[in-house]
N, C-alpha and C positions, 0 to 999 in steps of 0.2 A: 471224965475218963474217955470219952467220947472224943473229944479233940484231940487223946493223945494218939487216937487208934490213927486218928485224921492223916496227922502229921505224921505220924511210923508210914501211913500208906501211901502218902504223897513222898516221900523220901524215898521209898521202894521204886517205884513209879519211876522215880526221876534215877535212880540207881540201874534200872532195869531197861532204861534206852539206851539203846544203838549210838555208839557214838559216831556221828558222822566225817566220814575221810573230808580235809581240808579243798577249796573247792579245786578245780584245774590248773588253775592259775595264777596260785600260793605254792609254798613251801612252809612248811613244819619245820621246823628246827629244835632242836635240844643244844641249847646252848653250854659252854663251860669256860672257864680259867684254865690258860695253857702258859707258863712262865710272865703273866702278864699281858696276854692277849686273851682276847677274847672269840670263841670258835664255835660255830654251829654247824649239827651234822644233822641229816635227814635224819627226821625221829621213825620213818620205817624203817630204817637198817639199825634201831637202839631196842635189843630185845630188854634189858634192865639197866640199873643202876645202883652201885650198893658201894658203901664203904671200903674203903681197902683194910681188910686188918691185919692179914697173913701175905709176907709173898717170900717166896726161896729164890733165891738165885738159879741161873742154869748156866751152868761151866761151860764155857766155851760158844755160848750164845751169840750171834751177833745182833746188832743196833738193828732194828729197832724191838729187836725182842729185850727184855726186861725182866720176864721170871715166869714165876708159877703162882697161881692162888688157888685154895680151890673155890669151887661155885658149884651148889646143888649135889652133892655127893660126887663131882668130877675134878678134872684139875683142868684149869683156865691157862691158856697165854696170857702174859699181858705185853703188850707192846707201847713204848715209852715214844711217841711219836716227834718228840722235841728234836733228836737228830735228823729225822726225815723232813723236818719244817724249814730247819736251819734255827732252830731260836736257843738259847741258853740253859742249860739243865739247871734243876735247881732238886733241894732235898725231899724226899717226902713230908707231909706234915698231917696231923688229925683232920684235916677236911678232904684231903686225898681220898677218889672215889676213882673207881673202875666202871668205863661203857662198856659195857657186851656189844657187841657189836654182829651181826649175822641176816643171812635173807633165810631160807630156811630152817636154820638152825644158827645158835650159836658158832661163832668164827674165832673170837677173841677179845678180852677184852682191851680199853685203852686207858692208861695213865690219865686223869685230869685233877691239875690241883682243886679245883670247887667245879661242882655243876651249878646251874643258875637257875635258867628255866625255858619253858619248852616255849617258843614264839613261831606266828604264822604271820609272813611276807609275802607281799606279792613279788613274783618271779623280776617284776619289771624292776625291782630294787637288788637284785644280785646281779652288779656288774664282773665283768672281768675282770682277773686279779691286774694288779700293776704292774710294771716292768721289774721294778727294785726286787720284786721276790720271786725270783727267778728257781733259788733250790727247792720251793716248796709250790714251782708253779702247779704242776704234775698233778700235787696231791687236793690243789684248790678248784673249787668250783668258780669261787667268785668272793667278790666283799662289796658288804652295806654302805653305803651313807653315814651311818653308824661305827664304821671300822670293825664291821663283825665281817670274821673270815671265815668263810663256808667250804666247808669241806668236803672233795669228791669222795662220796664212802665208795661207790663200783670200784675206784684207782685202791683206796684202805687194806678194801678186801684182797687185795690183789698181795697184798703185802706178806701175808702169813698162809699164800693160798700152796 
């Protein structure tokens, strides 16, 4: 009985640290599926992640807005970033999830067909975006070696502000 206490309290312990901010000289990413590409956004402007299961339309909206959901007994933007990138819409599907997206508070959330996972990079691997992608230069930070395209959340935010 003794070693179960052990291992409940070594769990607790390890449950119960701090987690430590990524060092200066990395980035955090919360990666996803965006029409076939692949996109990471600073995991400190990702306040959640959830499901998409409800969303209403809003008459008269413009791109890059995409509807309403709610979240936490409030009603969510969601905004469909696909036109702001330049890349091709495609239909919702069951993996379709919503990033909240906000510094202080919740801002909005964002369309992604799959989330992936949360990866830490050294800075010295997010180059410049390329020439070719010019309509979504704005909203890029840069892209991987990888072909992971990093996304400016400060420009994001700006979008619904």
């Amino acid at each position: 009985m003794k070693a179960d206490r052990e291992i409940l309290a070594e769990r607790a312990k390890a449950l119960a640290t701090p987690l430590m901010p990524p060092p200066a000289d990395t980035i955090e990413l919360v990666t996803f599926q965006l029409a076939n590409e692949t996109y990471g956004i600073e995991s400190r402007y990702v306040v959640e992640v959830f499901p998409l299961a409800q969303l209403a339309a809003m008459p008269g909206a413009r791109p890059p807005v995409f509807g309403l959901t709610g979240w936490r007994g409030e009603l969510l933007p969601v905004l469909d970033l696909r036109p702001v990138l330049g890349v091709a819409s495609t239909g919702l599907n069951d993996l379709s999830r919503v990033i909240v997206l906000g510094e202080a508070r919740a801002a909005f959330g964002v369309l992604a067909d799959a989330v992936r996972e949360i990866v830490t990079l050294p800075l010295s691997e997010v180059r410049e975006p390329p020439e070719g992608v010019a309509a979504a230069r704005d909203y890029l930070r840069g892209v991987t070696g990888q072909a992971l395209l990093v996304l400016a959340a400060e420009q994001l935010l700006k979008l619904h502000a």
